[in-house]
C-alpha positions in Angstrom: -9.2 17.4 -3.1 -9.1 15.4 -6.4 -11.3 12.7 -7.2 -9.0 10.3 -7.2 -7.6 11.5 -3.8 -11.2 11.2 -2.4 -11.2 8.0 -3.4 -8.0 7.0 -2.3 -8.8 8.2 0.9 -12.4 6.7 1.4 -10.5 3.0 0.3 -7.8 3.6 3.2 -10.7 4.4 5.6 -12.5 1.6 4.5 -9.8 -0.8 4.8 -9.2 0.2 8.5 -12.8 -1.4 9.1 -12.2 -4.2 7.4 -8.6 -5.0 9.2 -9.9 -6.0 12.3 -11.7 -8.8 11.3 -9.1 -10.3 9.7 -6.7 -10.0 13.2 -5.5 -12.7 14.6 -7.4 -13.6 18.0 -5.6 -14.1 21.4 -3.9 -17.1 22.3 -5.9 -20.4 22.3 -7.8 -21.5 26.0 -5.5 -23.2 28.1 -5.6 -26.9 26.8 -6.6 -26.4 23.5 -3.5 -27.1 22.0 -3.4 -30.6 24.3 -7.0 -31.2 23.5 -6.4 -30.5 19.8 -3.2 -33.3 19.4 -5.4 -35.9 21.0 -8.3 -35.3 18.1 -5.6 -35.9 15.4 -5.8 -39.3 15.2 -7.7 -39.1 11.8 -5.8 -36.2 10.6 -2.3 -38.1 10.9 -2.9 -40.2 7.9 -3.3 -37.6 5.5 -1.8 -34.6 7.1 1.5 -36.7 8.9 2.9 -36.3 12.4 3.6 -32.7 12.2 0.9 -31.8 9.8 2.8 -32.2 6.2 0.8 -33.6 4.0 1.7 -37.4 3.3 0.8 -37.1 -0.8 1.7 -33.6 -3.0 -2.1 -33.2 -3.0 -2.6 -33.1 0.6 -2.1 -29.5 1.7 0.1 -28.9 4.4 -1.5 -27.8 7.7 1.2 -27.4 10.0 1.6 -24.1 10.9 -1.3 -22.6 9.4 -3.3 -19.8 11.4 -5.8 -21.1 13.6 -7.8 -18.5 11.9 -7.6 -20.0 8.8 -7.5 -24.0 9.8 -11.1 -23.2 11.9 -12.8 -21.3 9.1 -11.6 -24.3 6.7 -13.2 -26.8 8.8 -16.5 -24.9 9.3 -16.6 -24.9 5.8 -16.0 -28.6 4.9 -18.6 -29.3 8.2 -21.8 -26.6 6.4 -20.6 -27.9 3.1 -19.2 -24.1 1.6 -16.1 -26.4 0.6 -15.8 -29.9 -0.4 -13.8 -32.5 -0.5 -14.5 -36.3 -0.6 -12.9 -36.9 2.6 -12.4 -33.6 4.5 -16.3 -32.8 4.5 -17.2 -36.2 5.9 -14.5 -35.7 8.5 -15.7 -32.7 9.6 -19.3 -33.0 9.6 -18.4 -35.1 13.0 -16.6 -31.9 14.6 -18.3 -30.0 17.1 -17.0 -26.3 17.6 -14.7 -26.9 20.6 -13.0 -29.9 18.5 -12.4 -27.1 15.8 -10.6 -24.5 17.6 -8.3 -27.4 19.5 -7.5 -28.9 16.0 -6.9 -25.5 14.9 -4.7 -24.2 18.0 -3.1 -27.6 17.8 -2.2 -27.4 14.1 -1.1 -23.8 13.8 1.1 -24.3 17.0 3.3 -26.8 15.2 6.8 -26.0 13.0 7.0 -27.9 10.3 10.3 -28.6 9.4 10.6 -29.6 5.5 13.2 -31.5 4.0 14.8 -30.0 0.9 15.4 -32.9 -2.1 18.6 -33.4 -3.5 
């Protein structure tokens, strides 16, 4: 075995460790979803109805992974990412409001409308 096959195969091995942690995780508790749209009070100003950001520089959140939505939050709430508003927002979240906002969110279809 080559060099470059020994590390072509150590990269592959490596990257079936690494894979798991980047599954997606079962379906949300019962109620989380539920739980999640009543918390989105404060989110519907910036992130719209059906979590489309109301400005071009408001991402859009609809959709998302709930993987991805929590570990955005838990950032903005430790202060790994900022944001004027978002990390004040979140420093109010408790764990349980961040996976409901995130099973709510990433259980939505956002329909986009196309200009003309």
């Amino acid at each position: 075995m080559t060099l470059l096959h020994r590390a072509a195969a150590l990269v592959a091995m490596a990257g079936l460790h690494v894979g798991p942690a980047f599954a997606q995780t079962d379906d949300p508790a019962p109620g989380a979803q539920q739980a999640g749209s009543n918390l989105t009070q404060t989110c519907r100003v910036c992130h719209g109805l059906d979590g489309v950001g109301t400005n071009p520089i408001i991402p859009n959140i609809g959709g998302q992974s709930p993987e991805y939505l929590s570990k955005a939050l838990q950032d903005y709430r430790a202060g790994r990412r900022e944001d004027p508003q978002m990390s004040i927002i979140a420093s109010d979240l408790s764990d349980d409001d961040i996976r409901n906002l995130a099973a709510w969110y990433a259980s939505i279809t956002a329909t986009y409308e196309m200009p003309k």
